[in-house]
N, C-alpha and C positions, 0 to 999 in steps of 0.2 A: 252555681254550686254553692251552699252551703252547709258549717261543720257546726255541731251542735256541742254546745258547753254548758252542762244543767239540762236547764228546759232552756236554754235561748240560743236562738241561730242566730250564726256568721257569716254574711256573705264573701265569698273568697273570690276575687276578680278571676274568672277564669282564664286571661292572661298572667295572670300572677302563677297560677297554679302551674301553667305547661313552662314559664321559665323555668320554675325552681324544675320538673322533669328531663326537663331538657337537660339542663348542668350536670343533674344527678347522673343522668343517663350516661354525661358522656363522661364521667368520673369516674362511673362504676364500669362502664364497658372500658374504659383504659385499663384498669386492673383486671378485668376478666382476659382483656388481651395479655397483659403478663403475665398471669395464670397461663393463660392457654398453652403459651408459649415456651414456658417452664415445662409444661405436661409433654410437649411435644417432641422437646429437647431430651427429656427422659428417657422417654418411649423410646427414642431413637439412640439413646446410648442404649438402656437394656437391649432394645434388640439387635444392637451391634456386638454386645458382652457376650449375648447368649451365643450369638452364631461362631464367633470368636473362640467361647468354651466349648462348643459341640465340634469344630475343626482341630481345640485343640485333643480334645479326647480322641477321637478318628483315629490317628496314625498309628494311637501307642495301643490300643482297644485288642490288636490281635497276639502282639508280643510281650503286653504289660499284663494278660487278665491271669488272676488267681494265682500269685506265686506262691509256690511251699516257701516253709522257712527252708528249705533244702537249697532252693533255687536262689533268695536272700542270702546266701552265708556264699555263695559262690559268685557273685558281685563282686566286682572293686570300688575299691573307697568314691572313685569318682562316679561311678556309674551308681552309685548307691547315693551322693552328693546331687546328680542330675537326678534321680526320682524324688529327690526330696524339695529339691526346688520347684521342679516342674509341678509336685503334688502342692506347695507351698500357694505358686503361683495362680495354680485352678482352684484352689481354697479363698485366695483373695478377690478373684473375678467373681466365685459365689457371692460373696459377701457384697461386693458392690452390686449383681441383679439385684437380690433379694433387701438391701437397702432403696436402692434406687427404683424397685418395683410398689414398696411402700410409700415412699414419697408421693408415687405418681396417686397412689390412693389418697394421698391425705391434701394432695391438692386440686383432684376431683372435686372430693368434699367441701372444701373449702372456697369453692369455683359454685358451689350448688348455694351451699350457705350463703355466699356473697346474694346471689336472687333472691333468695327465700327473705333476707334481711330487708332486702328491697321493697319489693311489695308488703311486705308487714310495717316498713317504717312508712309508708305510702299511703296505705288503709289505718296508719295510727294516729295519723297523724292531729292534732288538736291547735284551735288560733292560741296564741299568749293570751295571759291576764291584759285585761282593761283591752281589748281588740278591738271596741267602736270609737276608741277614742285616740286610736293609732292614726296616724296624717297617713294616706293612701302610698304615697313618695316610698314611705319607710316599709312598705308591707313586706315587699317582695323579700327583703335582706334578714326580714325581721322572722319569713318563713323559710328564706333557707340555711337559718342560725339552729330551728327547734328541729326540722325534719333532720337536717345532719346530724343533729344532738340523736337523734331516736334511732337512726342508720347506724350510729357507732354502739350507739348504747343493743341494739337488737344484733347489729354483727358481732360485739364483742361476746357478749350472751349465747349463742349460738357456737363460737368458736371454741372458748372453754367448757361449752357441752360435749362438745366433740372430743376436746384434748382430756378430760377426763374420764373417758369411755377406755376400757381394756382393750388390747391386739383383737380379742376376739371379735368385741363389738362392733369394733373400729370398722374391721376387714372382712367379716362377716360376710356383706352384702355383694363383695366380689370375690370368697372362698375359695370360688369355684374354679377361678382361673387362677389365682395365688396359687394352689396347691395344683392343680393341673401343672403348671410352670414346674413347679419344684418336684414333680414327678417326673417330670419330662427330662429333668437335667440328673434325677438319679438314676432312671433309665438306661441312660448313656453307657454308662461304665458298672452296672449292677444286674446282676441275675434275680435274685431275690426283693419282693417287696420290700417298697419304703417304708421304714420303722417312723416312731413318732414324729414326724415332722419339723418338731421344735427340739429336739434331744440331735436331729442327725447335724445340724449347722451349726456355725460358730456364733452366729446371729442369735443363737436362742437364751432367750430371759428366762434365767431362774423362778423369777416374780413373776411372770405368765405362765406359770406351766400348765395351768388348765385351758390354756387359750390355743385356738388354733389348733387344738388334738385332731389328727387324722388319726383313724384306728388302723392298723397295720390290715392290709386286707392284701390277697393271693389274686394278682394280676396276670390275666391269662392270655398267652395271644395266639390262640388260637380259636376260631371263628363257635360259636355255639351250635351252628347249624352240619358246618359239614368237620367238627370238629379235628380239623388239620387247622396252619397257620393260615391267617388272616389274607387272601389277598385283596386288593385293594380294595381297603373295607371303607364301609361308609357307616356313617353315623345318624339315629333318628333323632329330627331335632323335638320330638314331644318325647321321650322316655329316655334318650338318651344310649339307647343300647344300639351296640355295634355288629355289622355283619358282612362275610367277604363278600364284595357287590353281584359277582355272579349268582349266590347261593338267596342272596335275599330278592334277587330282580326277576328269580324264576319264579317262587312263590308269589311273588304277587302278579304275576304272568297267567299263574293258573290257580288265582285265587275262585275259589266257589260266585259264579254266576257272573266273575270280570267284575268285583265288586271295588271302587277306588282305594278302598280302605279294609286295610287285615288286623287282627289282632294279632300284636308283638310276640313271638313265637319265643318268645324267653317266659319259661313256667313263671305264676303268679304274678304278671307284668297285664296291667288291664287294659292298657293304651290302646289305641289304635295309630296307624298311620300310612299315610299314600306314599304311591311313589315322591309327590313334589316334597314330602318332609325328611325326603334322605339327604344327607350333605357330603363332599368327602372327609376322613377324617386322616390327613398327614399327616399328625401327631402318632397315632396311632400304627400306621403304616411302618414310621421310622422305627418307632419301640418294637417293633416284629421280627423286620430284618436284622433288627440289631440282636435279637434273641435268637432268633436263628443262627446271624455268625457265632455268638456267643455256645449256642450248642453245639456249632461246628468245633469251636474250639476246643471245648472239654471232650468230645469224644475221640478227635485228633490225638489230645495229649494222654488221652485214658491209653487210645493205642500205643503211644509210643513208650508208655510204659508195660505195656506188656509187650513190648518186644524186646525191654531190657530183659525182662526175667528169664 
């Protein structure tokens, strides 16, 4: 193998070459290990937080939902002391998913970036001035002084590309599941769609406000097809739209000629998709039932106030 400088080539000992890889390799795969293992360690707290704030929401969800202020002025101090903690305490648990679920984003990226730096300090790489007159002995040390130099110089480069990128930018490319997550946890204890996203949390920057906008939209959970609630709906993984699995597995039972594939019966939706591209969707599921109880309860309470009158 040789690396060209000008017009004149370098013969690079192809031993030389796979040490300096080798070290690199196992340098850079030690820190991708402790990446990894940070990402890991996350993961697994967010997903212990979340199930933690979805258990602790449960119990209080049928006694705690929508009090008048009628119902607050008839509290005592301690019991009105205990909602404020408990509400305190679910505010702080948000705060740590939605810290801790951006972390794990930023050390994705950075888990990526570390490769990407690799192979670019790899393919950049150039011999030193005067290289034919370097003694053989000194090459190897003397190639993995300049690739390193280029590996720090190209990861650092990259990293502060990254760190000077907006919320939006940043999170962008995983959106999808950030704000799924944070729907999911306003679901829990909310009747009405999520408002702005970065206005509803404690977490949220002044200085991003145009970042991360989700536009408030009218979450419905009740199925398109047989327009009652959801039962156990499944999801299309090409368009993304959802349906109670009875109501979608008939139509395409007696889709026209037993054709594999139907177009998405959701108006102006052009997709197609077969049966193999349904998945289930428990996210969905949960937000149903819970809307349902949630309907239970306000019509519950609607009666019991007309039976004061």
């Amino acid at each position: 193998m040789s690396y060209f400088l000008g017009e004149k080539a370098f013969p690079l000992p192809q031993t030389s070459l796979n040490q300096f890889k080798g070290r690199a390799n196992r340098h850079i795969s030690g820190d991708i290990a402790e990446v990894s293992n940070e990402i890991n360690n996350i993961q697994k707290l967010f997903t212990n937080v979340a199930d933690k704030l979805e258990n602790l929401r449960e119990p209080y969800s049928e006694n705690d939902f929508q009090y008048t202020d009628d119902d607050i002025e008839d509290l005592s101090v301690s019991e009105k002391a205990r909602r404020e903690q408990r509400a305190y305490n679910i505010d702080t648990a948000l705060q740590t998913i939605f810290s801790n679920y951006r972390a794990l984003i930023d050390l994705n990226a950075r888990n990526k970036i570390l490769s990407n730096a690799t192979s670019i300090a790899a393919e950049s790489y150039r011999p030193p001035p005067n290289f034919e007159k370097i003694d053989e002995n000194n090459i190897s040390s003397m190639q993995t002084d300049n690739l390193a130099y280029i590996l720090d110089q190209k990861y650092n480069q990259l990293v502060n590309e990254y760190n000077s990128k907006s919320q939006s930018e940043r999170y962008n490319d995983t959106a999808s599941n950030y704000v799924s997550m944070r729907e999911h946890i306003w679901s829990i204890n909310h009747s009405k769609a999520m408002p702005n996203i970065n206005r509803e949390y404690s977490d949220y920057d002044e200085d991003e406000d145009d970042d991360l906008v989700v536009e408030e939209t009218v979450q419905s959970y009740k199925c398109p097809l047989t327009k009652q609630y959801y039962e156990n709906p499944v999801r299309s993984r090409v368009c993304g739209h959802s349906f109670s699995s009875a109501a979608i597995y008939e139509i395409l039972n007696n889709s026209y000629f037993h054709s594999d594939k139907i177009l998405c019966p959701i108006p102006a939706c052009s997709h197609h998709f077969s049966r193999n591209d349904l998945e289930p969707n428990p996210q969905l599921d949960r937000e149903t039932k819970a809307a349902k109880r949630r309907e239970q309860l306000e019509q519950e309470k609607e009666d019991r106030n007309i039976d004061r009158l």
